[in-house]
Wavefront OBJ file of the C-alpha trace (Angstrom):
o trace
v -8.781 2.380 20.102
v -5.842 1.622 17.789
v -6.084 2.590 14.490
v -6.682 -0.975 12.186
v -7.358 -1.852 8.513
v -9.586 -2.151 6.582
v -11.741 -5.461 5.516
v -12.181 -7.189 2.113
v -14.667 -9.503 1.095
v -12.625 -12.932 1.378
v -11.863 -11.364 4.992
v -15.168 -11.107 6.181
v -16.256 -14.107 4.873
v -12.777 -16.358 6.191
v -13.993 -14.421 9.610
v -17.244 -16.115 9.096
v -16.064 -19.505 8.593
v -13.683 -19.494 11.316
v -10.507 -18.929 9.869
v -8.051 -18.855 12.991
v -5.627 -16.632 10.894
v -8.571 -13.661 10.004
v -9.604 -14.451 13.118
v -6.196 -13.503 15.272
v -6.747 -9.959 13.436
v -10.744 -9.225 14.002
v -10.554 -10.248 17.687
v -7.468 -7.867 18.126
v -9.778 -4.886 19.274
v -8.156 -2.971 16.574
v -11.062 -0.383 14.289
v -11.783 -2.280 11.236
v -13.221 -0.398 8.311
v -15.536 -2.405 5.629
v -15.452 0.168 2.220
v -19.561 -0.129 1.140
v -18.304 -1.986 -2.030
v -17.095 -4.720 0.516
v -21.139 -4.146 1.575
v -22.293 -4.556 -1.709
v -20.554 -8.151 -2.681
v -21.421 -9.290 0.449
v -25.018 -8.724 0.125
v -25.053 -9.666 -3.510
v -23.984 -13.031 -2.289
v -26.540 -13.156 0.383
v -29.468 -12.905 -2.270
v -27.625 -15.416 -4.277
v -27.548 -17.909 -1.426
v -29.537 -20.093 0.613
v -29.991 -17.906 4.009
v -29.561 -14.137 2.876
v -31.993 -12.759 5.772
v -29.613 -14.951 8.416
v -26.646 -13.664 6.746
v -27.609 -10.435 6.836
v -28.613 -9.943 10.184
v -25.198 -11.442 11.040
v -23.763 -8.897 8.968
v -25.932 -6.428 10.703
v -24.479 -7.342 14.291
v -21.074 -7.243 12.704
v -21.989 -3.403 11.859
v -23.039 -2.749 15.150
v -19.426 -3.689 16.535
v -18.050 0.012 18.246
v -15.142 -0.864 16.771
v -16.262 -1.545 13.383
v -16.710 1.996 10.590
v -18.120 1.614 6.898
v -15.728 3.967 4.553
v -17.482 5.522 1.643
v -16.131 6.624 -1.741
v -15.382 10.079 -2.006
v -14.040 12.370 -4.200
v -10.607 11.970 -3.115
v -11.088 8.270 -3.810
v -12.204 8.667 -7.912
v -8.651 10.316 -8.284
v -7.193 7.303 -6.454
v -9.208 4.972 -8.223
v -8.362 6.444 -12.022
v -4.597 6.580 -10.995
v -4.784 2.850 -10.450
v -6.754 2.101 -13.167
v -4.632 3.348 -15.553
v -1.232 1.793 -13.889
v -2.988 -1.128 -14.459
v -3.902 -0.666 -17.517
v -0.579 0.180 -18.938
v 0.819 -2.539 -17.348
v -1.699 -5.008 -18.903
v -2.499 -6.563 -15.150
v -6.220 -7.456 -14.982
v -7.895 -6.382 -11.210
v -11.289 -6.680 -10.464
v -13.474 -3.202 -10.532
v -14.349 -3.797 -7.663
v -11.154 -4.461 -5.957
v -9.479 -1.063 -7.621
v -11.789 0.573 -5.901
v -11.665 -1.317 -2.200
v -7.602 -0.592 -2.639
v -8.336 3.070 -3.553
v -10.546 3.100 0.398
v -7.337 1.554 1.321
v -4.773 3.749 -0.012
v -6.752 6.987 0.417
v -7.154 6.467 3.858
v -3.624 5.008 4.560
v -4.763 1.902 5.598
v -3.491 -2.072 5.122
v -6.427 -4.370 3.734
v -6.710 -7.663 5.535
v -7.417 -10.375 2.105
v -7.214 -13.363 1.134
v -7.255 -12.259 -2.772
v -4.061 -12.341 -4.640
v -5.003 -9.846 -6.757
v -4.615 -6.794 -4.452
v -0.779 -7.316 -4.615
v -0.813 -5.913 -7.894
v -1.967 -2.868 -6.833
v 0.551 -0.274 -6.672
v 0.958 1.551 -3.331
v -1.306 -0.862 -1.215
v -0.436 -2.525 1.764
v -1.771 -6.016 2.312
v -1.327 -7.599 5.631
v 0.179 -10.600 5.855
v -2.191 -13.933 6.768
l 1 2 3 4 5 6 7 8 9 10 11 12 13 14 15 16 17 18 19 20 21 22 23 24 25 26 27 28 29 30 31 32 33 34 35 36 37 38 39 40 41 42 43 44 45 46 47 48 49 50 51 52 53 54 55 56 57 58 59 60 61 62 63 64 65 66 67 68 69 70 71 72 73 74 75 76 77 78 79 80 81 82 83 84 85 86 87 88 89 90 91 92 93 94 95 96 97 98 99 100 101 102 103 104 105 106 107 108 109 110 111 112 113 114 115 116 117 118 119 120 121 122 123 124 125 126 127 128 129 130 131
């Protein structure tokens, strides 16, 4: 299998809705990796919506995929993560917790991120395919 990218949370959930243009890269067969912070969102929206047991099983099936992987944080990724949040920092650009750490999975692993968030692109270092 080819190697892929990695998922965000306004991915996954464009995916769900039927975005054609998410779609055209989650139906390429390529691996797609969801970091467990991407996990986390996702299921703190499902408890904060109307179906979360639906949503989660289809979550669960999504999982399942052979050709999807959950990255974790590791050691390797803190030092990413600090790196960024300082540049950030010192440049006075606001991102997301969260995010800083989704483009740390990213960059760590050399892998693009597949989002519809803005605010990755002012990430240093990360590459964002293009929707």
């Amino acid at each position: 299998m080819e190697i892929g990218f990695v998922l965000d949370t306004s991915a996954y959930s464009e995916y769900e809705r039927k975005n054609l243009k998410v779609a055209k890269y989650m139906n390429s067969g390529k691996i797609m990796y969801m970091p467990v912070i991407v996990l986390g969102e996702l299921r703190g929206g499902f408890l904060n919506g109307s179906k979360p047991l639906k949503n989660e099983d289809i979550l669960n099936d999504f999982l399942n995929m052979p050709n999807v992987t959950v990255l974790k944080i590791t050691e390797k990724t803190t030092e990413i993560y600090a790196k960024i949040y300082a540049s950030l920092r010192k440049a006075s650009t606001p991102v997301g917790t969260n995010d800083m750490w989704i483009a740390s999975i990213c960059i760590e692993n050399k892998l693009p991120l597949l989002t519809l968030d803005a605010d990755f692109s002012k990430i240093p270092g990360l590459k964002i395919l293009e929707l």
